[in-house]
N, C-alpha and C positions, 0 to 999 in steps of 0.2 A: 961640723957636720954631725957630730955627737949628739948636739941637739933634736936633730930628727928621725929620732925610734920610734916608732910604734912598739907600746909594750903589747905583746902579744898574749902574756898570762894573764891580765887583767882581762882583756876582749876576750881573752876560752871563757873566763869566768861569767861574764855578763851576757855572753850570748847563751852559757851553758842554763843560766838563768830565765833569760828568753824562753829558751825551744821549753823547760820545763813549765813555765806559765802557758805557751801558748798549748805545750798538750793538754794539761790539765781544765782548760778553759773547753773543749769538748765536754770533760765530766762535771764541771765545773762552772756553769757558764757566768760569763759578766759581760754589762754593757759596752756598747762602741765606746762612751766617751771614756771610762775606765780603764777600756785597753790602750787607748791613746794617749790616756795619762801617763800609763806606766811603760808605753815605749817611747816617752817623750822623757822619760825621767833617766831612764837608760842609756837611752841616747848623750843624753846630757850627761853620764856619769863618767860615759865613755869619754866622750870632749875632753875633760877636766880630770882626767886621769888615765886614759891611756895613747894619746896622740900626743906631739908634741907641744901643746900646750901646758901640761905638767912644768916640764923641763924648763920652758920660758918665766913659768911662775916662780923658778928659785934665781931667774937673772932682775926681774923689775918686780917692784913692787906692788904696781897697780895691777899687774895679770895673778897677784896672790891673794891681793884682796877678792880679785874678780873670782877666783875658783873659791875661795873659802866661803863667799855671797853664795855660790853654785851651791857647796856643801853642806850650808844649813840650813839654806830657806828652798831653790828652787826646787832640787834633786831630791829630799825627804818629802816636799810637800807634794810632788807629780805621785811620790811613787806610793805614801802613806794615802792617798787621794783616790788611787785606782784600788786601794786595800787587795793587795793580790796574792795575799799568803794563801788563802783557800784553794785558787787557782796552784802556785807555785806546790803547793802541796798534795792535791789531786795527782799534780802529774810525774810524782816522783813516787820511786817503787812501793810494794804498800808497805813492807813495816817501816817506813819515815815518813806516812803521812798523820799517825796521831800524835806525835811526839810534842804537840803544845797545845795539848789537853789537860785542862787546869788537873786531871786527877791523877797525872803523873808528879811523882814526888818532886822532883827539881825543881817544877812548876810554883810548887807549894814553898819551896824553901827561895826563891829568887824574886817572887810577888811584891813581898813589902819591898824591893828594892825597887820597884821600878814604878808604883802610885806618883797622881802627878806631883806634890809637894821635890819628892824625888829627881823628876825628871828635870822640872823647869832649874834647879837649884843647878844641875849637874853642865845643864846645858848654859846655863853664865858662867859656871864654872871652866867650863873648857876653852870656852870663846876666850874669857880675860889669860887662862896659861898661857895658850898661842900668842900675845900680843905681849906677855913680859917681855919688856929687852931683853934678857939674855937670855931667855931661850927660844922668842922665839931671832934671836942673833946665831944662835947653836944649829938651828936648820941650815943657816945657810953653808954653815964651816962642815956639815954632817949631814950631809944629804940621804944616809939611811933613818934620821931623824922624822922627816918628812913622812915614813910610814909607821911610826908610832901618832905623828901629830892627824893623820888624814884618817885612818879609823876612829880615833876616838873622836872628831868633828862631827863625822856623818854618822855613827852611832849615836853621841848624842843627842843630834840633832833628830834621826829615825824615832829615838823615844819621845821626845819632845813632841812633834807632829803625830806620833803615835796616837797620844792622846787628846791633841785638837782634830784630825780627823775620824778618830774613834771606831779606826781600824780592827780587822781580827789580831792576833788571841785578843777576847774581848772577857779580858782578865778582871779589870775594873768595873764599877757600875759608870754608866755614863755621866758628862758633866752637862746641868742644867746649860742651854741654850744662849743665856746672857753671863752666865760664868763662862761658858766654852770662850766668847768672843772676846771676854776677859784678858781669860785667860792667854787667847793667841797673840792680842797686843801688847801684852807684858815681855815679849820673848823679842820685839827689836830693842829693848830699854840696854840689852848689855854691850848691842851694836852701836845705837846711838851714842852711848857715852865714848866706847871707845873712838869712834871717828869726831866726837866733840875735842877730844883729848889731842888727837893728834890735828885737827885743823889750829887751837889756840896755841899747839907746842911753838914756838919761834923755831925750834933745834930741830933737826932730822935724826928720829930717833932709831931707826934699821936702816942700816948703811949695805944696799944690792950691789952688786960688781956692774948692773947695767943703769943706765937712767936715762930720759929724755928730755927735750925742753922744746914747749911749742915758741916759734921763732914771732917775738915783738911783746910775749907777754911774759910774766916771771912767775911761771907755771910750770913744772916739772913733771917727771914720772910720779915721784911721793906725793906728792899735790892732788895730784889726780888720785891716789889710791886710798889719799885720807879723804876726798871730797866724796868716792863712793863708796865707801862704809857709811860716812854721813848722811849722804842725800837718798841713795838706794839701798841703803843697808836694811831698814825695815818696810820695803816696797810690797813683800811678798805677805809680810805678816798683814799689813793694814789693811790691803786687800782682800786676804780671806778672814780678817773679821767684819767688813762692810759687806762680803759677800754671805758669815753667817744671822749677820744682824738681818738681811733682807731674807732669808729663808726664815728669819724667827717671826719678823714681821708679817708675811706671808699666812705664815703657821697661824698668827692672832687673828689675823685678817677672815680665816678660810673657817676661825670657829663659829657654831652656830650660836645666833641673838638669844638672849634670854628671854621668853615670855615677860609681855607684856603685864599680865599679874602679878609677875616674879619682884618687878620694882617698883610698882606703880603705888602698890596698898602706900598708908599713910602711916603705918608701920618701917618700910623701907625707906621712906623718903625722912622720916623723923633725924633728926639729929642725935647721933651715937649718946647713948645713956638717958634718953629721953623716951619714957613711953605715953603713950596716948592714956590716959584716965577716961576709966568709965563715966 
């Protein structure tokens, strides 16, 4: 029955986060779909860490895969999506609403940490810690472990999305259109490989106190939790780079035609380094 707490300090925390976005969105305003974004992302934060589903994810393995899926891709990407710092900032008291304004000193000394070079780097970094045997074997034996491993996921996943949704503080200069899209599909490659790793392992390499087996096939809890880091593990990224590949597309689409005199002279039409003689 241990299993079924609701943590109560994380939900003051996420709601206390709510009420201050939705004050701030009076002074503040942002669109419906934005706000739907970031209370879908909420919602989802809560699921996967403060209901009992936390707790189930240190008994099977596929429900740790499934929240760590939550932690990098869904959950940054709703909430980096609706960009709600502005709102969340509005509506907290005034001296903490300028506090990441590039022209506060902090500001200045914590920048070069966080450009994307930075970001993407950190965030395969973090994904592959979590998946060494032994440590991530040490969460299970050390269960206050788990909150050292579950912030730095969703932080570095927050910077990560950070900068393919090109949310506020808008510290950096923006990334070109077809880099952005890039850049977003490079960030399932550290997921991919690890669910490649563990579908070819023959060996079951994190040994959970629970496990399952669907009845007639030789299919397990681990089975399932390497097959969706593999299959869904980059579901969220491909998506929003086909989703910015068609806004780029769009964008080309909506520019205007070049006059007809612009390429038609015999000038234009000539072949690079060739000019017309008098």
């Amino acid at each position: 029955m241990g299993i079924w707490i609701w943590r109560l300090g994380i939900t003051a925390v996420l709601l206390t986060t709510t009420f201050y976005y939705g004050r701030g969105r009076h002074l503040v305003p942002s669109s419906r779909l934005s706000a739907t974004s970031f209370t879908a992302g909420i919602a989802i934060l809560l699921l996967a860490l403060a209901t009992p589903f936390h707790q189930l994810a240190s008994q099977y393995f596929s429900l740790r895969v499934a929240q760590h899926l939550l932690l990098i891709a869904w959950i940054p990407a709703l909430l980096m999506a609706a960009n709600p710092l502005p709102q969340i900032l509005a509506g907290l008291p005034d001296e903490w609403r300028g506090w990441l304004e590039e022209k506060r000193p902090f500001v200045a000394k914590i920048r070069p940490f966080t450009n994307r070079g930075v970001a993407w780097l950190l965030f395969i970094s973090t994904f592959w810690l979590w998946y060494d045997p032994l440590i991530h074997q040490a969460t299970l034996l050390h269960p206050l472990l788990r909150w050292v491993e579950i912030p730095m996921l969703l932080g570095a996943a927050l910077l990560y999305w950070w900068h393919i949704t090109q949310a506020y503080p808008y510290w950096h200069p923006p990334i070109p259109p077809l880099a952005r899209a890039a850049y977003t599909i490079i960030g399932a490659a550290p997921i991919k490989i690890v669910g490649l790793i563990l579908l070819i392992n023959p060996q079951t390499v994190f040994l959970y106190p629970q496990t399952f087996r669907f009845s007639g096939l030789d299919i397990n809890d681990y089975n399932v939790g390497s097959m969706l880091i593999w299959v869904l593990g980059g579901i969220v990224f491909s998506t929003t780079t086909i989703l910015l590949m068609r806004d780029w597309l769009k964008t080309e689409e909506d520019k205007p035609s070049l006059p007809i005199s612009t390429w038609s002279s015999d000038e234009a039409l000539a072949a690079p380094g060739l000019r017309r003689k008098s």
